[in-house]
N, C-alpha and C positions, 0 to 999 in steps of 0.2 A: 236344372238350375243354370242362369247365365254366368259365364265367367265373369268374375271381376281382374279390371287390369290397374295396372302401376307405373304409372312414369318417372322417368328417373332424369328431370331437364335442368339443363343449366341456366345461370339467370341471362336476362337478356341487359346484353351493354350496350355499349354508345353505336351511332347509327354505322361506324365503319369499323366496328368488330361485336356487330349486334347478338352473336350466334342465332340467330334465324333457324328454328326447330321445322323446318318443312313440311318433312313426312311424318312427322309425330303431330302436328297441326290439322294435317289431312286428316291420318287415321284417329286421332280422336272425335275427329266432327264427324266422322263415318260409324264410329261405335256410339253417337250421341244417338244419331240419327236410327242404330239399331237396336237402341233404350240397354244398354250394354252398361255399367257401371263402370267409374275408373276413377280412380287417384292420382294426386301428383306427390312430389316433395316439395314444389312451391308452387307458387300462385305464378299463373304466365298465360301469356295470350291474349291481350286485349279489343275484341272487334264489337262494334254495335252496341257501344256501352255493356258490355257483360266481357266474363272471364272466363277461357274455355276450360285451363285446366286448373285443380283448386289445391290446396293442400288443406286435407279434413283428417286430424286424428279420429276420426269415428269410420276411412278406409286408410288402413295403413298397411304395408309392405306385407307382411305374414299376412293378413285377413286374404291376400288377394290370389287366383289361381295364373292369374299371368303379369311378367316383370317386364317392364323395354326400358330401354335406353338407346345414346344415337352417339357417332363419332362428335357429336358437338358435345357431348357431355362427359365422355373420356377424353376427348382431346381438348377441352379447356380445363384440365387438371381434376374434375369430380374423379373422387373415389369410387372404385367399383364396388360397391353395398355386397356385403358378404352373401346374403339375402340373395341376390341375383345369382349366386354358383353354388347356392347350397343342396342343387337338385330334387329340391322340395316342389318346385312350382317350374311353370313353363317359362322360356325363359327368352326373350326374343332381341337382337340389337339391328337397329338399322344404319348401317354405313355409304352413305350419299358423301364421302368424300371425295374432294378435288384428286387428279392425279391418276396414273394408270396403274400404280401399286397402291394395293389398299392393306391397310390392318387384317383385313378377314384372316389374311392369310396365315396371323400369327397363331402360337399355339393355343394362348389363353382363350382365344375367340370358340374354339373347337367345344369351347363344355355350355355355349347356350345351344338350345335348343336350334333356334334359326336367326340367320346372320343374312339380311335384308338387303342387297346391294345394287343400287344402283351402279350403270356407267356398266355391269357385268359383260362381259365377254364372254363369246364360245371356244375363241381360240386358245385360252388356260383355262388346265381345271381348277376349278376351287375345291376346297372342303367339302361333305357330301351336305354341311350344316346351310349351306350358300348358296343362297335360290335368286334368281331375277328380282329386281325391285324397278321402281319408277318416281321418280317425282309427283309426278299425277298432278292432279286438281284441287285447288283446295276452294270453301265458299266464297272468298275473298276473289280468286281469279276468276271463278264463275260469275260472279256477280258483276264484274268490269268488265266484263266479256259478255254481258248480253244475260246473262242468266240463264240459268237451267232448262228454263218452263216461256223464254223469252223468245222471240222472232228477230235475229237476225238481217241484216240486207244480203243479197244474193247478189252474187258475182258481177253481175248484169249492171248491179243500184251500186257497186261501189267506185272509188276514184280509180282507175287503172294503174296504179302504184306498187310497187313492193317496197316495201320496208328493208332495208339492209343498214343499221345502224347500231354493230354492234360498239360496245364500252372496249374489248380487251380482245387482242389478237391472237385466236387457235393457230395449226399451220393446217387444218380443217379449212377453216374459216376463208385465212389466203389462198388455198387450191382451189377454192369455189370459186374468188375473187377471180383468180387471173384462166379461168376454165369457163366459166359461164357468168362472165358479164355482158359478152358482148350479147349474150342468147338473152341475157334476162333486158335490155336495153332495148332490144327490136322491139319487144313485148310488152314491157313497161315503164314508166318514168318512173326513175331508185329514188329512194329518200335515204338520202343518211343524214336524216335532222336527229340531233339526240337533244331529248326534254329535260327540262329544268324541272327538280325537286317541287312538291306543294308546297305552299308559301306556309299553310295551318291548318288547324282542326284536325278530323279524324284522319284526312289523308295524308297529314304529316306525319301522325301516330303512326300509321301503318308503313310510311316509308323508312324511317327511324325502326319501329320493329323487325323490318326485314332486309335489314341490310342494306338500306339504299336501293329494294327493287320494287316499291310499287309507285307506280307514275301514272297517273287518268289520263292525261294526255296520250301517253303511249298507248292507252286501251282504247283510247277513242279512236284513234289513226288507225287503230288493228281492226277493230270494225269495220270501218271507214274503207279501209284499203284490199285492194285483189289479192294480195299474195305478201308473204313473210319468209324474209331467210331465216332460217334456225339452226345453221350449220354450226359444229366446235365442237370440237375435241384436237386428239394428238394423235398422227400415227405411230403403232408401235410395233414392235419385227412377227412379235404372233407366235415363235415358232418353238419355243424350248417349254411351253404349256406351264410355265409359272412367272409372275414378274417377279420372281426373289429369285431364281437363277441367274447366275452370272453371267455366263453368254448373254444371257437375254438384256441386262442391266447396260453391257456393254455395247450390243447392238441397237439399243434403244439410241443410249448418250451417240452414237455414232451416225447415228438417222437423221437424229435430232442435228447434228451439227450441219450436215452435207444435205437436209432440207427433203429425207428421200419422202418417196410415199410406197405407204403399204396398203394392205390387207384387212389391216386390225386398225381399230379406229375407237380409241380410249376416250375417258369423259364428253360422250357424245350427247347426253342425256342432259336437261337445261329448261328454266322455268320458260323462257321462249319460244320453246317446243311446244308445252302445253297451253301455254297464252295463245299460240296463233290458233291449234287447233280451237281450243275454246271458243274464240271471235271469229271462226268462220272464213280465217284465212285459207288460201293454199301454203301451204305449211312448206316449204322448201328443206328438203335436210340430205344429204348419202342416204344411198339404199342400205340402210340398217342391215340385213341378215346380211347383207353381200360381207360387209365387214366386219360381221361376226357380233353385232349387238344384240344384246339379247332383252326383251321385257317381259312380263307376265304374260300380258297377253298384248301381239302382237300387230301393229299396223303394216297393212298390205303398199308396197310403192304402187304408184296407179290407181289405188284405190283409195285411198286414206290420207295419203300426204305423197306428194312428189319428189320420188327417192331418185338420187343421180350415182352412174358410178363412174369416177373419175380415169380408169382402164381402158373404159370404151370408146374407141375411135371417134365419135360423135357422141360422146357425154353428156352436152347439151339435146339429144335428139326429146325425150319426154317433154322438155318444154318445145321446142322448134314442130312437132308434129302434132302436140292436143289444140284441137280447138278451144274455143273459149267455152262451148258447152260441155264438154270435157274435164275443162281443168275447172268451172263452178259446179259441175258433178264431182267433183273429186275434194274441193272445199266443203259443200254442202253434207259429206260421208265423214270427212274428218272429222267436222263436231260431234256427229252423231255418236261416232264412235268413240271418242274419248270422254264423252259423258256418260253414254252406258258402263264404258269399263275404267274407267279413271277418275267417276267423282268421289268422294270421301266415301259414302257410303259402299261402292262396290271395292273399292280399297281395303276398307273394314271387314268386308266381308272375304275376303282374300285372304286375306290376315289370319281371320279366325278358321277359314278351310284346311289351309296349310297346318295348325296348329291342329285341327283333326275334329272337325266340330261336331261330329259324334259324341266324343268325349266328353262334351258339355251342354248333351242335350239342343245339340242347334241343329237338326236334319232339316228344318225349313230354305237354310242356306246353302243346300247342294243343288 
């Protein structure tokens, strides 16, 4: 028998504190798509004229064999349902919060089942309950992005541009800035045009639902364009293996003031990241393992997206030495690969791996 799941989301408010459900948007279009049953506690999610998640007293909390909920749902004041820690049922929270200390780490979190984190590091341990997560892809960004099943332009067909236009400043972001601009300049003409809101219709829905972040113009540019920065996050010291440690707490605030750079490289994970792959950019970001990022499953630097490490005497050397058949091989790999393993449905099916899909009858999904 297939499990049935339960959502546990908060409502969605005004477009500049929308709470924007991400990864529970994903992983529902992923369990739709794998005829998986699931409930909400309200109605949410509006695309394509229809509603992804419903609230049906005919599936309710107890009927179901798996609960989630997400840090937007605890952290805009929802109560945590008794239901969720009564050890009856599987129990799952996803934490895609801002910041390089997360809740995981609190004690209460330790009695679901598994605790879904994006932004995760290798350089702390977590809980043994606290496994790599991702933003990933949801249908909305595939489908701005060229679609699934879609043909793309190729390296060759597009403007020679990079996009570098971010809203909000990492100290990620300025290392990149003042490290490799002069490398990304040789290479390409930067855009830092930042796009105005849809005026109406669906695409205003959808910018208003997600916090101010879908914009067609931006998607059309990303298509359009050779290469996308996606750099952000924060350095952090790495070294006492918890962000609730003190020392650690201290040498963070102390990094942060004197502007240092590490090792460890916190909330690096970002819808920009997946938008560029999606659209077939060169996806520009830090070599993720070098500073310790962790995902499910992982993209190769040089293979998948063009990882920099800011240590190396010639930092810029990945961009300065690929040819251009090079780095549209290495665009052309990025889509590829974060649609086999980052669209809703292989998400979904992650989800239900980890959760032991044996247990419910799912051996198809191994």
């Amino acid at each position: 028998m297939s499990p049935r799941v339960y959502f546990f989301l908060r409502p969605q408010g005004a477009p500049e504190a929308a709470g924007y459900q991400h990864c529970l948007v994903a992983l529902a279009e992923g369990l739709e798509e794998l005829g998986i049953p699931f409930g909400a506690n309200r109605d949410y999610w509006k695309e394509d004229g229809r509603v992804l998640f419903r609230r049906d007293e005919a599936l309710r909390p107890e009927d179901c064999e798996v609960l989630m909920t997400s840090d937007e749902y605890t952290g805009s004041g929802g109560e945590m349902p008794a239901s969720l820690l009564d050890g009856r049922r599987r129990t799952v929270y996803v934490d895609s919060s801002d910041g390089w200390r997360t809740r995981a780490e609190a004690p209460e979190y330790r009695r679901f089942d598994l605790v879904l984190r994006t932004h995760y590091n290798r350089r702390y341990r977590y809980p043994g309950n606290v496994k790599p997560w991702a933003f990933g892809l949801t249908r909305r960004i595939i489908g701005a992005c060229g679609g699934a099943g879609g043909s793309v332009p190729g390296f060759a067909g597009r403007e020679p541009r990079v996009l570098v236009n971010f809203r909000v400043g990492h100290p990620v972001r300025q290392a990149a800035e003042l490290l490799l601009a002069p490398a990304l300049a040789e290479r390409f003409a930067i855009d830092r045009s930042v796009d105005e809101p849809p005026a109406s219709g669906p695409d205003r829905g959808l910018w208003e639902a997600t916090g101010r972040r879908h914009y067609p113009s931006f998607y059309a540019r990303l298509v359009s364009s050779r290469a996308c920065a996606a750099f952000g996050g924060y350095f952090a010291p790495g070294l006492f293996g918890s962000t609730e440690a003190l020392p650690e707490r201290a040498l963070y605030a102390a990094f942060w003031r004197l502007g240092r750079r590490t090792r460890t490289v916190m909330q690096f994970d970002s819808w920009r990241f997946w938008e560029s792959l999606a659209a077939g950019c060169l996806t520009l970001h830090v070599d993720l393992a070098a500073y310790g990022c962790a995902l499910p499953v992982e993209p190769r630097p040089g293979e998948e997206y063009l990882g920099f490490d800011f240590d190396r005497r010639d930092c810029a050397a990945p961009l300065r030495e690929s040819s251009d058949e090079e780095l549209g091989r290495i665009a052309a790999a990025g889509r590829s690969w974060a649609l086999e393993h980052y669209s809703p449905r292989a998400q979904a099916a992650r989800l239900l791996q980890l959760l032991d899909a044996e247990a419910f009858g799912l051996r198809h999904l191994r």
